[in-house]
C-alpha positions as CSV (number, residue, x, y, z in Angstrom):
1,X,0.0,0.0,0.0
2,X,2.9,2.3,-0.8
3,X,1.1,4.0,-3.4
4,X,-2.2,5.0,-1.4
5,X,-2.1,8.3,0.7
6,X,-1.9,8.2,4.2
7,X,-5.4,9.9,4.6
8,X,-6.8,7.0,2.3
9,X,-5.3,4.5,4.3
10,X,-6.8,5.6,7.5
11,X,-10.4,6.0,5.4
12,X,-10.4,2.5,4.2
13,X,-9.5,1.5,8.1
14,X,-12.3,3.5,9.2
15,X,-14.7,1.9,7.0
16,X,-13.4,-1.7,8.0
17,X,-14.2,-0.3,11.8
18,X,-17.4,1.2,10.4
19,X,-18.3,-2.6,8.9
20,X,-17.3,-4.3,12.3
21,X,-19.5,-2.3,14.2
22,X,-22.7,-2.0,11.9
23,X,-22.0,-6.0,12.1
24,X,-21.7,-6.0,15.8
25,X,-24.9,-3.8,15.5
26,X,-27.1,-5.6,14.1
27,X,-26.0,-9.2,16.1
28,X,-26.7,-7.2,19.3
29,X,-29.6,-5.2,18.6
30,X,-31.8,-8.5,16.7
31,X,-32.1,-6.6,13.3
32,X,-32.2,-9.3,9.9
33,X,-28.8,-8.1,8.3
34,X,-29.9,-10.4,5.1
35,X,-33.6,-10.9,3.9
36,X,-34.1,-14.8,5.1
37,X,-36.0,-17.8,3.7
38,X,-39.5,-19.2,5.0
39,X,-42.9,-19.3,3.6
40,X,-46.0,-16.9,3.9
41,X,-48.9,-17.4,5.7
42,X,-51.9,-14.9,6.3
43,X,-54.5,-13.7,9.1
44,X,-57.2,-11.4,9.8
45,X,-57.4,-8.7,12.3
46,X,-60.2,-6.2,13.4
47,X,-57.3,-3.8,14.3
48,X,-53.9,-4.3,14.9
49,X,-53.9,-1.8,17.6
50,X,-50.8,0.0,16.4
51,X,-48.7,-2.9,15.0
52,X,-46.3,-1.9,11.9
53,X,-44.8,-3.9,9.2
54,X,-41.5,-5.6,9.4
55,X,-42.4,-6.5,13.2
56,X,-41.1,-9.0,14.9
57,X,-43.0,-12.5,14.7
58,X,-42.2,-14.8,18.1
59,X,-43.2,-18.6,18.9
60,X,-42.7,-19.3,22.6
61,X,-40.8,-16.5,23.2
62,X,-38.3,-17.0,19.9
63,X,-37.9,-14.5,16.9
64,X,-40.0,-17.0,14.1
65,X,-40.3,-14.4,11.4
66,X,-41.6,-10.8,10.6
67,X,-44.8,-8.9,9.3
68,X,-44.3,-8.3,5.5
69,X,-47.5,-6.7,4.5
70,X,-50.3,-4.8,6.4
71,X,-53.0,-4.3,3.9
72,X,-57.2,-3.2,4.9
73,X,-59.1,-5.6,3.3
74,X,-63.3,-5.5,3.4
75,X,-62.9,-3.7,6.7
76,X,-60.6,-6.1,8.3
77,X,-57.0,-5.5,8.7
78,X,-55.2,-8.6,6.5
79,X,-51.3,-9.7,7.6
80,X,-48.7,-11.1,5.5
81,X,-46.5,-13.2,7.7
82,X,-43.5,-14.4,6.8
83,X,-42.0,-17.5,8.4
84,X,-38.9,-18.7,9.1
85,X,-38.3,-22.1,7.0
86,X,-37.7,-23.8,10.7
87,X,-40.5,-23.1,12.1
88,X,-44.2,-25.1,11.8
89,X,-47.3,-24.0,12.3
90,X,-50.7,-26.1,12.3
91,X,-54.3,-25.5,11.3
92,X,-55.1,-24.9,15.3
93,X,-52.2,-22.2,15.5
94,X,-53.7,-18.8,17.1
95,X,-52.3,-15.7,16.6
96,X,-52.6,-12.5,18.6
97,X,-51.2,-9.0,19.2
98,X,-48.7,-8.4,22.8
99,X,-46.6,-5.8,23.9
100,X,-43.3,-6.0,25.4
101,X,-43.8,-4.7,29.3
102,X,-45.7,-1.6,29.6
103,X,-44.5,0.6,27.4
104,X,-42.6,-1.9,25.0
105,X,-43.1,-2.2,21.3
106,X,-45.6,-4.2,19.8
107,X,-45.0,-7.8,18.5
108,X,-47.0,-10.8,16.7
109,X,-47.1,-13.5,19.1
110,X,-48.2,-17.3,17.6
111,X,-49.1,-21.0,19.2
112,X,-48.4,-23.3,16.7
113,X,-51.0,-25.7,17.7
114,X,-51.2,-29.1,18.3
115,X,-52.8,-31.1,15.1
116,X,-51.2,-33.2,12.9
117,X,-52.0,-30.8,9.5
118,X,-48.9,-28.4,9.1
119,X,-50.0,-24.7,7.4
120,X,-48.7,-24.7,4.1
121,X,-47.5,-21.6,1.4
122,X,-50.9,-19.3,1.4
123,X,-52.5,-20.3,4.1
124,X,-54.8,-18.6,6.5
125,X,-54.3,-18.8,10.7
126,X,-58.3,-18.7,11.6
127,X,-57.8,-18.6,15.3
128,X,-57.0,-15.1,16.4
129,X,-57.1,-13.2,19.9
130,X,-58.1,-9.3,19.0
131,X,-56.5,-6.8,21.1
132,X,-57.8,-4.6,23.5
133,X,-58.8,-1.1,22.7
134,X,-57.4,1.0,25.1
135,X,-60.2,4.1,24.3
136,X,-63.0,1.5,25.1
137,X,-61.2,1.1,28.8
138,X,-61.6,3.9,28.8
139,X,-65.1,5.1,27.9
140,X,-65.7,2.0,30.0
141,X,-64.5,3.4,32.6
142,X,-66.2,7.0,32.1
143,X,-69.4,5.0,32.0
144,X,-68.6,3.1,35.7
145,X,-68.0,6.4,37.1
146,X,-71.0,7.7,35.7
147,X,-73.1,4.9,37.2
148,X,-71.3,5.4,40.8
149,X,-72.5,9.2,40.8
150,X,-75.9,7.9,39.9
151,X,-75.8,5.5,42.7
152,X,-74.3,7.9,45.3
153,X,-77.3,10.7,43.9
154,X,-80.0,7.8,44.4
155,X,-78.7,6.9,48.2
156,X,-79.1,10.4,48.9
157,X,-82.1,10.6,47.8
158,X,-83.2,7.7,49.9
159,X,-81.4,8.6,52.3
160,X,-81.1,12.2,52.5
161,X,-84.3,13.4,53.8
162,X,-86.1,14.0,57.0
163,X,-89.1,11.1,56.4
164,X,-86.6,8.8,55.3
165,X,-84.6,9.5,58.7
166,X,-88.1,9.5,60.7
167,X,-89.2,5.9,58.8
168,X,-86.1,4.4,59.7
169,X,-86.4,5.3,63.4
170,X,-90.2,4.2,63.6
171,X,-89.3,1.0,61.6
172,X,-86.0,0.5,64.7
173,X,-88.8,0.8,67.5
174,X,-91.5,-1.4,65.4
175,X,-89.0,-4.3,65.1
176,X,-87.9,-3.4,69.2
177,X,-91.6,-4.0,69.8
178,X,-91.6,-7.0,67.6
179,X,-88.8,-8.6,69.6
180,X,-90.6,-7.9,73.0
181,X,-93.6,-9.4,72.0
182,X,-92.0,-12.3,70.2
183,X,-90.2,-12.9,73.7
184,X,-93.9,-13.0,75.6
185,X,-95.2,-14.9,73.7
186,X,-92.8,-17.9,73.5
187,X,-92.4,-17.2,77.7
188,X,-96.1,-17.3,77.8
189,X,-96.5,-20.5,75.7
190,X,-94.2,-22.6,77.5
191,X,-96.2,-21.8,80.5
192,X,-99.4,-23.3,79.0
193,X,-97.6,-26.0,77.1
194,X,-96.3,-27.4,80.6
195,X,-100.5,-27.2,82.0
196,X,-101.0,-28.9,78.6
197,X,-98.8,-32.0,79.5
198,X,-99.6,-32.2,83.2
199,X,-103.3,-32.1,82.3
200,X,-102.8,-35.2,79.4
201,X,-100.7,-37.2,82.5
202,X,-103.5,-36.8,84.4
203,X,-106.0,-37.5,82.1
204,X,-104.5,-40.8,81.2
205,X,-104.3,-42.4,85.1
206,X,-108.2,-41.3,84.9
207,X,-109.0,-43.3,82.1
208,X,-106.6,-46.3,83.3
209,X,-108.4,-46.1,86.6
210,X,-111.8,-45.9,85.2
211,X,-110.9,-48.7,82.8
212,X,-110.1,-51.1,85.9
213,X,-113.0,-50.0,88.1
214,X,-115.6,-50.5,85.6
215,X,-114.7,-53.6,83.6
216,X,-117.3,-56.0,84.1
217,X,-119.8,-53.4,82.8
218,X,-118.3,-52.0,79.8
219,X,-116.9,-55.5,78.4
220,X,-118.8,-55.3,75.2
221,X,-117.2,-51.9,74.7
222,X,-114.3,-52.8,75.2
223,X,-114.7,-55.6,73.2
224,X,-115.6,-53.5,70.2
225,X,-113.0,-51.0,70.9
226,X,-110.4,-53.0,70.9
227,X,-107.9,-52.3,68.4
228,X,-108.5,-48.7,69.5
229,X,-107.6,-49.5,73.0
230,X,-104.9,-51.5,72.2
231,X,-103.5,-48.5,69.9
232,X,-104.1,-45.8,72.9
233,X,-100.8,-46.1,74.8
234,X,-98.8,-46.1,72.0
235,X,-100.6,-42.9,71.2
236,X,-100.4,-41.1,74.0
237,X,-96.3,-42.4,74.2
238,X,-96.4,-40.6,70.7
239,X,-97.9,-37.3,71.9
240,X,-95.6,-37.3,75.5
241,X,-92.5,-37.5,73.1
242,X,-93.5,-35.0,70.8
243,X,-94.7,-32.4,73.4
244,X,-90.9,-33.4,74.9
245,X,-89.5,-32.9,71.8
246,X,-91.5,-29.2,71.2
247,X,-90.6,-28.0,74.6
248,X,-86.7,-29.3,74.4
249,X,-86.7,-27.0,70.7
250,X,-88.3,-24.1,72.1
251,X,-85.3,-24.1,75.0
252,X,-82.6,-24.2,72.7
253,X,-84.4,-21.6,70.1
254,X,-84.7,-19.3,72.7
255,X,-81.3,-17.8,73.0
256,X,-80.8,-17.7,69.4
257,X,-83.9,-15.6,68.7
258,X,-83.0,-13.5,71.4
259,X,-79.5,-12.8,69.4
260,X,-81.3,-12.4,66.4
261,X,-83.8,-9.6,67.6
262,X,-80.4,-8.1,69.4
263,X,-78.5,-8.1,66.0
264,X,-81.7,-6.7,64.2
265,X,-81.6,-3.7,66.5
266,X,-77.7,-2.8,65.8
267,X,-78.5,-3.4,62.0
268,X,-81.0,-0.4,62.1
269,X,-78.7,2.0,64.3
270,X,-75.8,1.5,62.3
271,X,-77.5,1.7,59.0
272,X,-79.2,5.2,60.5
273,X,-75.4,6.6,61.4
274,X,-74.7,5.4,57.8
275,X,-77.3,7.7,56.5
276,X,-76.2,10.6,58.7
277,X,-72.7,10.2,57.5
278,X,-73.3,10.0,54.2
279,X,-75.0,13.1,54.0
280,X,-73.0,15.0,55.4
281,X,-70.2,14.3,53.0
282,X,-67.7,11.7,55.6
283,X,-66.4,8.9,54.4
284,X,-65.7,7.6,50.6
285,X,-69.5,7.1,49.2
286,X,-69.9,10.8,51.5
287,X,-67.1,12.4,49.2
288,X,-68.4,10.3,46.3
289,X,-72.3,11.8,47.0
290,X,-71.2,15.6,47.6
291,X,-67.4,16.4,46.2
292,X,-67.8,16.5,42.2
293,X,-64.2,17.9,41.9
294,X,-63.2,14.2,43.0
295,X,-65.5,12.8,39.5
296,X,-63.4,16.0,37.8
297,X,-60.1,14.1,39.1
298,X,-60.8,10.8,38.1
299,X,-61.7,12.1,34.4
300,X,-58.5,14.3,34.1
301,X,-56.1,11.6,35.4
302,X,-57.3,9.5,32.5
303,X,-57.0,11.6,30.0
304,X,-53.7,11.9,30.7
305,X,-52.6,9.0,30.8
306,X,-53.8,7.9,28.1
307,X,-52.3,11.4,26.1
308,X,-49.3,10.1,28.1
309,X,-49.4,6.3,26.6
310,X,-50.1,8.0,23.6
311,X,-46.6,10.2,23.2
312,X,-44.5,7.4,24.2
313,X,-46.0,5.1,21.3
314,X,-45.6,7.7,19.1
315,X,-42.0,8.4,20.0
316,X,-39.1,7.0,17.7
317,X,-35.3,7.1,17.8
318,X,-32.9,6.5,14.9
319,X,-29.1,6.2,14.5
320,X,-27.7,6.5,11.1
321,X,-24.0,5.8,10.1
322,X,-22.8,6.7,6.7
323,X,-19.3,6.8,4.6
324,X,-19.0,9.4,2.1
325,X,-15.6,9.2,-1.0
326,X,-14.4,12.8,-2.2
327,X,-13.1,12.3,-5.9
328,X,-12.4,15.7,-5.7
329,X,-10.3,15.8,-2.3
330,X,-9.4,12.0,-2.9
331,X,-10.4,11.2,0.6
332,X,-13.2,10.0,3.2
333,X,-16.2,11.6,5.3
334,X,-18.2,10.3,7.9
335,X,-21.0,11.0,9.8
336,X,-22.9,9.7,12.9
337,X,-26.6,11.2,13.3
338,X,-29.2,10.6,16.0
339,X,-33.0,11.7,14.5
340,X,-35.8,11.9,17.7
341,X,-39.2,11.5,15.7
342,X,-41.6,12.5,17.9
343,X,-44.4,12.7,15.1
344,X,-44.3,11.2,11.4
345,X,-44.1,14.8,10.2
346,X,-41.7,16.3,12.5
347,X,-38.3,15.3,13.8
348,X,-34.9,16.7,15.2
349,X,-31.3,16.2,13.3
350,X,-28.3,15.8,15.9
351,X,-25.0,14.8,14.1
352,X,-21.2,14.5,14.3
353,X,-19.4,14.9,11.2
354,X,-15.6,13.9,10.4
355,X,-15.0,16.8,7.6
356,X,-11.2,16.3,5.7
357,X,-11.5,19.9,4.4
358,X,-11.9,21.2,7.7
359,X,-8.8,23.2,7.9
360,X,-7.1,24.4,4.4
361,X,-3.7,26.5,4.9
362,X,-1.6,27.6,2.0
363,X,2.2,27.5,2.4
364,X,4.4,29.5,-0.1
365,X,8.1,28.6,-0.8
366,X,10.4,31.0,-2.6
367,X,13.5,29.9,-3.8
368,X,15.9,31.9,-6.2
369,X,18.4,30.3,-8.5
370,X,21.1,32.6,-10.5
371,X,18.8,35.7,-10.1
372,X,15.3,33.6,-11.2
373,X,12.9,33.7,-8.1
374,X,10.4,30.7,-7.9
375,X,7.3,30.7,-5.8
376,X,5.7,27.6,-5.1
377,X,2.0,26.9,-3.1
378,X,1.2,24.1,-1.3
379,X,-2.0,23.5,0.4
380,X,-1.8,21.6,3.9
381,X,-5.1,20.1,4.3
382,X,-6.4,19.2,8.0
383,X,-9.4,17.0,9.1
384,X,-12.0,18.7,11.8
385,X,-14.9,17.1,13.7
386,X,-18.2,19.3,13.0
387,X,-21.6,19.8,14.1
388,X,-24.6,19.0,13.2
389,X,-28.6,19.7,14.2
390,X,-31.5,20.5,12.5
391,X,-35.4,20.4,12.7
392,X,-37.2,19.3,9.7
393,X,-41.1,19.3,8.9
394,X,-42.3,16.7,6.5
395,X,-45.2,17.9,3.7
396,X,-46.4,14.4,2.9
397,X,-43.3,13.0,0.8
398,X,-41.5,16.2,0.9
399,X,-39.4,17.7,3.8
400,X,-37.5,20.9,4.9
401,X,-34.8,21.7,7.3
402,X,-33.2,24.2,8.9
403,X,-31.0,24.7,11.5
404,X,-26.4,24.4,12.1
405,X,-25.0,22.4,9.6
406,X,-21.5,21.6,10.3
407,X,-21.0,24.5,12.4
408,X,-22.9,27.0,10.0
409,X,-26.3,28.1,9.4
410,X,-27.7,25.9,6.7
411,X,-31.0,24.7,4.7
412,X,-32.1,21.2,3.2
413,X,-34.8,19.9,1.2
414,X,-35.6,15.8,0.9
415,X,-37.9,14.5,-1.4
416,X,-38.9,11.2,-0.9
417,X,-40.1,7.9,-3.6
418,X,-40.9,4.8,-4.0
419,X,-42.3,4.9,0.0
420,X,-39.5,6.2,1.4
421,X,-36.9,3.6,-0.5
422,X,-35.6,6.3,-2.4
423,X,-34.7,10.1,-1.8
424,X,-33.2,13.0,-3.4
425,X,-32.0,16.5,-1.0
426,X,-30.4,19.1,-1.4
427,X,-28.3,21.0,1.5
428,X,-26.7,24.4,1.0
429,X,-24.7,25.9,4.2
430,X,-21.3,28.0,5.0
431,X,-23.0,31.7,3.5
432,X,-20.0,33.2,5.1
433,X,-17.8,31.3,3.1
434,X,-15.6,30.2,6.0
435,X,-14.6,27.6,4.5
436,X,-11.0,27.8,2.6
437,X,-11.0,29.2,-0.8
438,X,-14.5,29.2,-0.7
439,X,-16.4,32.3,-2.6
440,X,-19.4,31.0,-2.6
441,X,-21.8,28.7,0.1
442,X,-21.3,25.4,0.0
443,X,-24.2,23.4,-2.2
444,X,-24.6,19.7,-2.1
445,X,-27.0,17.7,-4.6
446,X,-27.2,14.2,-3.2
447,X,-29.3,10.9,-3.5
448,X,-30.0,8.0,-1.4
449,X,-31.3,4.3,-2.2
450,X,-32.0,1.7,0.5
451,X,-31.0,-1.7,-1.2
452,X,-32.9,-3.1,2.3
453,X,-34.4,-1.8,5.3
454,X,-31.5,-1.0,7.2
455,X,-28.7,-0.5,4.5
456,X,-28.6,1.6,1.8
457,X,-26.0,3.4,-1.0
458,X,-25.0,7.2,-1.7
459,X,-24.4,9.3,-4.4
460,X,-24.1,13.2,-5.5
461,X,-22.1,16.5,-6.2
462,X,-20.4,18.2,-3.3
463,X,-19.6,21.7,-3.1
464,X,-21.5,22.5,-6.8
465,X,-20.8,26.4,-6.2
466,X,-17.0,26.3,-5.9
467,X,-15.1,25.3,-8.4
468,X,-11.9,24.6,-6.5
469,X,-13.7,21.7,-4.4
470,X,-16.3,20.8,-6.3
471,X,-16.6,16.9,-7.3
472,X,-18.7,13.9,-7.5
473,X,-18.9,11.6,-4.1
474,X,-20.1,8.1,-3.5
475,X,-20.8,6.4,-0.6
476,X,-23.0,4.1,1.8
477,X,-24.1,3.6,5.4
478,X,-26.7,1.9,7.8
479,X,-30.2,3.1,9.5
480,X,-31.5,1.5,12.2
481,X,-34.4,2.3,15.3
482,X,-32.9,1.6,18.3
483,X,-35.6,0.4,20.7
484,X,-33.3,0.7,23.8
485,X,-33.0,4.8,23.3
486,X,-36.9,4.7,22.9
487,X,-37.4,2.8,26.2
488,X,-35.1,5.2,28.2
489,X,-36.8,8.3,26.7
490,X,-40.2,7.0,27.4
491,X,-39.6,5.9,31.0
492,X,-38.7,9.9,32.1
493,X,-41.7,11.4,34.0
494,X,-40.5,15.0,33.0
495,X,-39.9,14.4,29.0
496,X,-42.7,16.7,27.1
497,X,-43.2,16.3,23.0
498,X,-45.0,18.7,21.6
């Protein structure tokens, strides 16, 4: 490499280190560096709740293929899915829409199933789980709130007013009454069932005796009556043991009704402090029935958190690395950007830039041989690190930015084809003309290609408006969203996006 400049040897090392690291990259962050094999397979959705295309597919927790297509079809949302050639997936498989943690990305997760008939090229997965609408919580729970202050507005009106207060009291010292009565009564039947039983004891060693004393002259009656005689004792055995019975069950009972008229009583008193609590605004139903800045509360806290969910989805983070080759200078520039996306149509350019014309000095020799003076210029050429940020606003598939552009005021204009894969820009910056032996700003025409999603080629004019510099470039680089800068920005309480 004896013939190759020192500045183009250290180019071509930086893109090798440029090529390790992209690698390195993409192994680390999960990203398809190639387009793989597999086969495609559909399935219907009523919404996809926010679910893009080239999203990850998983089975059992393992990366099984991506999302190629999302397409509306007859008012149902229709996947493409491609799968990894590995993987199988049977006529039972059921497919459905999860997010990583709480404020993770979206991902397509599948069962395979377990029947013996394997999915083939074309197929459709008819087992789906739909997602859950997040607005329908909540206009859910706007309706539950709505039927609590309905509730709490019909206890007060139950409970409220002074006849409701007065019924409750006369219904306390009704069932009071109740209880003491109840309590006579059982006293005062015991009391006659006892005469009851002594007067059947007696009665029955009347009839025994009147029986013996008077045999011989009722012994055709007797003799007709016979099976009823012989039935009697049994009878009246029958009627002792049920009367023993009755009075044993009334004991026991006793005591138990007794707790039950006690319990009655400190139902009604603590159902009338209840009442009196309620209306005057204590307690959680009390706040619920009187305080409608609470209602207010509820309402505003979900709004935002839902406008808070919201942001975060919205929110995306891309790093760009690119390699640009001067002809004109014969030597390399790189650049490292960071673009925050808070909205598809606005986003924010911060980038480092490794300029080789950062720093031109001339340096003049003289030299005079037998009376002839020669003057020769040489240009010393240094490299300089430069800045970089912008905002840009995107018009559909045209976008303009303003804002420092290594280290200058600058403007730039992208228009965008073939959905996004291709773009064309134009950047002009440097209206000082700082830079050396520059008369005129600096103008470059440039256009990009992706040859995939994450990798794509460069080419263009640089520095159209001065002659001195001006030359074609070519060059390369990789894109990628990096999911870990996303989850950091979206887990700060203070970050605001508007």
């Amino acid at each position: 490499m004896r013939g190759f400049s020192t500045e183009l040897k250290v180019g071509i090392f930086a893109l090798i280190v440029l090529s390790v690291l992209s690698y390195m990259t993409f192994k680390v962050s999960g990203k398809e560096w190639l387009h793989k094999e597999g086969y495609t397979v559909y399935v219907y959705f009523s919404n996809v709740a926010g679910l893009e295309e080239k999203t990850k597919i998983k089975v059992a927790g393992v990366d099984a293929g991506v999302v190629e297509k999302i397409a509306l079809e007859r008012n149902r949302v229709k996947l493409s899915l491609r799968i990894y050639p590995e993987i199988r997936l049977y006529r039972d498989a059921v497919a459905s829409i999860k997010t990583s943690g709480l404020l993770g990305d979206k991902y397509l997760e599948i069962k395979p199933g377990m029947e013996q008939t394997e999915l083939k090229e074309g197929e459709i997965i008819q087992r789906v789980h739909e997602p859950v609408d997040i607005d329908d919580m909540i206009y859910k729970l706007a309706g539950i709130s709505d039927s609590f202050q309905t509730l709490a507005k019909n206890i007060n009106d139950i409970f409220g007013t002074e006849e409701t207060k007065k019924a409750l009291k006369e219904t306390a010292a009704n069932l009071a009454k109740l209880t003491g009565n109840l309590n006579t009564a059982i006293t005062a039947n015991d009391r006659r069932l006892k005469e009851t039983l002594e007067g059947i004891n007696t009665l029955t060693v009347s009839i025994n005796k009147l029986v013996e004393d008077n045999s011989s002259e009722i012994t055709d009656t007797i003799s007709n009556l016979k099976d009823l005689s012989a039935e009697a004792p049994g009878m009246v055995k029958e009627l002792k043991a049920a009367s023993k019975e009755f009075k044993n069950l009334l004991k026991e009972n006793r005591p138990k009704i007794a707790r039950l008229m006690e319990k009655t009583d400190k139902t009604m008193s603590s159902v009338q402090k209840v009442a009196e609590r309620i209306e005057k605004g204590e307690g959680t139903i009390g706040k619920l029935v009187t305080d409608e800045r609470l209602y207010k509360s509820v309402t505003k806290a979900a709004s935002g958190i839902e406008n808070t969910i919201s942001r975060i989805d919205r929110f995306k983070t891309f790093i760009t690395f690119r390699g640009e080759y001067l002809t004109r200078t014969g030597d390399g520039k790189g650049y490292f950007d960071l673009i925050l996306k808070p909205r598809p149509d606005k986003y924010y350019i911060l980038g480092v830039v490794d300029d080789p014309l950062g720093s031109v000095t001339t340096t003049k020799t003289v030299t005079s041989i037998n009376g002839v003076t020669t003057v020769e210029e040489e240009d010393v050429i240094e490299r300089k690190v430069e800045f970089t940020a912008q905002i840009a606003k995107r018009f559909k598939n045209s976008a303009l930015r303003i804002g420092l552009k290594e280290n200058t005021v600058g403007l730039g204009a992208d228009q965008f084809f073939m959905n996004d894969r291709l773009k064309v820009s134009a950047d002009i910056w440097d209206f000082d003309n700082e830079e050396e032996g520059a008369r005129r700003p600096h103008l470059k025409l440039s256009m990009g290609y992706y040859l995939f999603r994450n990798l794509f080629i460069s080419a263009g004019v640089d520095n159209l408006l001065n002659s001195r510099w001006r030359g074609l470039y070519f060059g390369g680089g990789i894109k990628f969203e990096d999911e870990d800068l996303k989850y950091l920005f979206g887990s700060l309480p203070s970050l605001s996006v508007r």
